[in-house]
N, C-alpha and C positions, 0 to 999 in steps of 0.2 A: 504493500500500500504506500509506504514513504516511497518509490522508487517510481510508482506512477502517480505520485503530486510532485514529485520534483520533474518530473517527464514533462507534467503539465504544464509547472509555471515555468520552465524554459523553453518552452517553444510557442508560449505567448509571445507574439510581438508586443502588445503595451508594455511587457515587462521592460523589454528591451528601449523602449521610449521613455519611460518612466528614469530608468537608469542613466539615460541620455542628456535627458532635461535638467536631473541631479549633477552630473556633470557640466554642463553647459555654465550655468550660474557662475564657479569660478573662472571658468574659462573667459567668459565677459569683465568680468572683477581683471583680471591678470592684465589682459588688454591695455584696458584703461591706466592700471599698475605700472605697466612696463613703457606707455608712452608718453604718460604726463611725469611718472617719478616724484606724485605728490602723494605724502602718507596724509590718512586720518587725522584730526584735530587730536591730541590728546585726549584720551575719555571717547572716542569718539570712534565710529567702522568697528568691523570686526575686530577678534582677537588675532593677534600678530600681523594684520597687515602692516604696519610699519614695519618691522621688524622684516619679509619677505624682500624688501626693495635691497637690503644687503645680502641678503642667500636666501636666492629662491628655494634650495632642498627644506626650507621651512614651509613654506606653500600648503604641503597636504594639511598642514594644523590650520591652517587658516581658511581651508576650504571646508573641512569638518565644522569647523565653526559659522561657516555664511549658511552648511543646507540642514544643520539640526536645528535651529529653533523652529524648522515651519514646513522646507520643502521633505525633510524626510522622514518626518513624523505624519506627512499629509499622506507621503507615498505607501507610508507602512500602516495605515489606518481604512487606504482604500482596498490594498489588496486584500486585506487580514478581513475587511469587513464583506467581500465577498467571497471568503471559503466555504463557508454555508451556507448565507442567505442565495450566492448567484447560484451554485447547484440548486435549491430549491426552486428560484427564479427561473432556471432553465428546465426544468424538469427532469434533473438527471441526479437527485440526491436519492431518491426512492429508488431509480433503479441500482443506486452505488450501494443502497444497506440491501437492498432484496439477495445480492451474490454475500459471502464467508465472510464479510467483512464486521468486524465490531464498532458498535458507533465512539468507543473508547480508542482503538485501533484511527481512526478516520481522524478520531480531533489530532491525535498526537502527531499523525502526518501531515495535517493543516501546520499544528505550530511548525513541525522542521521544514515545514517549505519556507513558513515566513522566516525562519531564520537563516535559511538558506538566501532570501532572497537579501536580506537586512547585509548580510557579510558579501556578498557580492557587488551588491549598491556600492558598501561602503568603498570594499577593495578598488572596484570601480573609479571611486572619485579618488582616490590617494593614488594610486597609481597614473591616471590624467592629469590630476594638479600636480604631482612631483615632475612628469614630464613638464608641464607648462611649464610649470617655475622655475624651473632648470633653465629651460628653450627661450624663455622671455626675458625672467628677471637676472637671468644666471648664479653663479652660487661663491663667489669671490677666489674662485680657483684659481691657481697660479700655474704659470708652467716652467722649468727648470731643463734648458737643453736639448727643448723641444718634447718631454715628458711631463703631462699632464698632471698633476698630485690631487690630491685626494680634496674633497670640499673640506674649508674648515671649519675649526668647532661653531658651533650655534651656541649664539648666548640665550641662555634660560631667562622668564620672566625674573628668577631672582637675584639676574645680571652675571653668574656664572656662566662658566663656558659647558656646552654639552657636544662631546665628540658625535660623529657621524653613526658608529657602533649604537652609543646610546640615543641616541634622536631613533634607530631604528624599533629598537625596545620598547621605546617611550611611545612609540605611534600603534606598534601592537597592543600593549595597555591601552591604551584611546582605542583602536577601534573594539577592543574588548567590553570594553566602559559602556560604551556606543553602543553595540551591539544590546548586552543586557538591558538598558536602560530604554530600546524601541521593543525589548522585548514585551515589556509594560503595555505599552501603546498595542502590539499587537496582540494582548490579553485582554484588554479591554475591548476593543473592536471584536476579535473573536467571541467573546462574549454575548456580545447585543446582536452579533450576528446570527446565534441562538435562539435568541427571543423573536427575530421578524426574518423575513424573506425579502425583504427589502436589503440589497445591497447596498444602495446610496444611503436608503436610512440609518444604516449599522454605522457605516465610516462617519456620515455628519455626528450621531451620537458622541461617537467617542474623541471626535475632530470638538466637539461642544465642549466637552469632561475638559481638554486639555487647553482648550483656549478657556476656558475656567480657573483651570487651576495657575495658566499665566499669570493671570489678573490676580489672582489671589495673591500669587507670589510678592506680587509688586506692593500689597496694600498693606497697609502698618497694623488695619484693625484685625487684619486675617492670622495676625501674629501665633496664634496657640493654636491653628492648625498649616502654619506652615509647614513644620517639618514632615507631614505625612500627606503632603502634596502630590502628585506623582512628575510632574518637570518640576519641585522646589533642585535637586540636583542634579539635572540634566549636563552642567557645564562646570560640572567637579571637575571632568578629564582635564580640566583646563590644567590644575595641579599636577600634573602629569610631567610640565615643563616648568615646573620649579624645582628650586636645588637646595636640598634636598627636597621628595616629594611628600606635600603633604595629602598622608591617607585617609583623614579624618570625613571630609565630608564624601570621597571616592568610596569608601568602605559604608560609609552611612546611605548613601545612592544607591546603589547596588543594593543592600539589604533590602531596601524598601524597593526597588522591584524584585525582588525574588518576591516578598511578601502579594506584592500584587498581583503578579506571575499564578503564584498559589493559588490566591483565593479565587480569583477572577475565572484561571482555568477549571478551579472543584466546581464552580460554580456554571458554568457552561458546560461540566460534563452533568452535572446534576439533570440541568433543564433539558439538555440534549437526551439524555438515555432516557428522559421519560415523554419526548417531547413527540407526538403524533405526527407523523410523515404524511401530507396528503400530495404533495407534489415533488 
């Protein structure tokens, strides 16, 4: 069953547009980056663009950072919210449980497709923006005799230098971060996707939840439930390029999607296994 939901979601072309559009966004940023050479006000644009106009191999953090507040938690909300509702939608959910299949078996292949799909997105853009930023902004390389040497260190948000070896490290943690933390998002959508056959309705639901929970984050009176927010730590990985790195709110993010991981998905297998198939 996982091996024909992964079958499926890559040989959707929207997949493949979705993943395209995710990339593009930096790739317009870089652009502009590489031919005006003006950073961000202080306080101000994304995380590290400044910082990319002296080494581009910093790029991938900066592009994680333009498509997670919105473009890929949008993309991970639409597909997640039509793993159920669109088979029901299409009428092909009824005939997927009528064959040996368990509707327990079905959800757990839903989630690893969305995770599947989440690590691909991301890998996706790190891999296009390290190109870009390299090819545009370049990376302060020298050459020695006609030998190329190696990028140099990246300085950390907390003005230490960070060799090439670790910037690699550091980016896998970030897309680790990343990845669990759209896991959330695609527990939720999965979710509501349970409850309606409406695919658009599932994704706007949980697209609502989390422009909700923005707003909250922002707001001073919402204080005694921010921390159990589910974006209050979406931009922990930020910590990731400080020196040394602080785990505190990275371990605290994470936790709290596992937790909503958990309940979200008991919770949609609950309504699922007892949920009447008419279409």
């Amino acid at each position: 069953m996982i091996t024909v939901e992964l079958a499926k979601l890559f040989k959707r072309p929207r997949m493949y547009v979705i993943v395209a559009l995710l990339c593009l966004l930096p790739f317009i940023v870089a652009i502009f980056l590489a031919t005006t050479r003006i950073p961000p006000p202080p306080g101000q644009g994304g995380a590290f663009l400044s910082a990319v106009l002296s080494n581009g191999a910093l790029y991938p953090a900066a592009a994680l950072a333009l498509v997670l507040p919105v473009f890929l938690p949008v993309a991970v909300a639409v597909l997640a919210g039509d793993s159920i509702a669109g088979e029901a939608t299409g009428g092909t959910l009824r005939y997927l449980l009528i064959r040996p299949v368990g509707r327990t078996r079905l959800l757990v292949a839903k989630l690893i497709a969305q995770v599947a799909f989440v690590l691909f997105a991301i890998a996706a853009v790190v891999v296009t923006s390290y190109l870009t930023g390299v090819l545009m902004l370049g990376t302060g390389e020298s050459t020695t005799g006609g030998v190329v040497l190696l990028p140099p260190d990246v300085t950390s948000l907390s003005g230490d230098l960070i060799s090439p070896g670790e910037l690699a490290l550091r980016l896998l943690g970030t897309i680790g971060y990343i990845t669990i933390s759209m896991l959330g998002v695609a527990a939720i959508a999965l979710f509501l996707s349970t409850l309606t056959d409406s695919a658009l309705g599932a994704a706007m639901g949980a697209l609502a939840t989390l422009v909700t929970s923005q707003v909250l984050v922002t707001l001073d009176a919402a204080e005694s439930v921010k921390p159990y927010l589910p974006t209050r730590y979406w931009l922990a990985w930020i910590d990731f390029f400080r020196d040394p790195i602080l785990w505190r709110d990275i371990e605290r993010g994470a936790g709290l999607q596992f937790v909503y991981v958990a309940v979200l998905l008991g919770a949609a297998w609950a309504n699922f296994k007892t949920k009447d198939i008419g279409s």
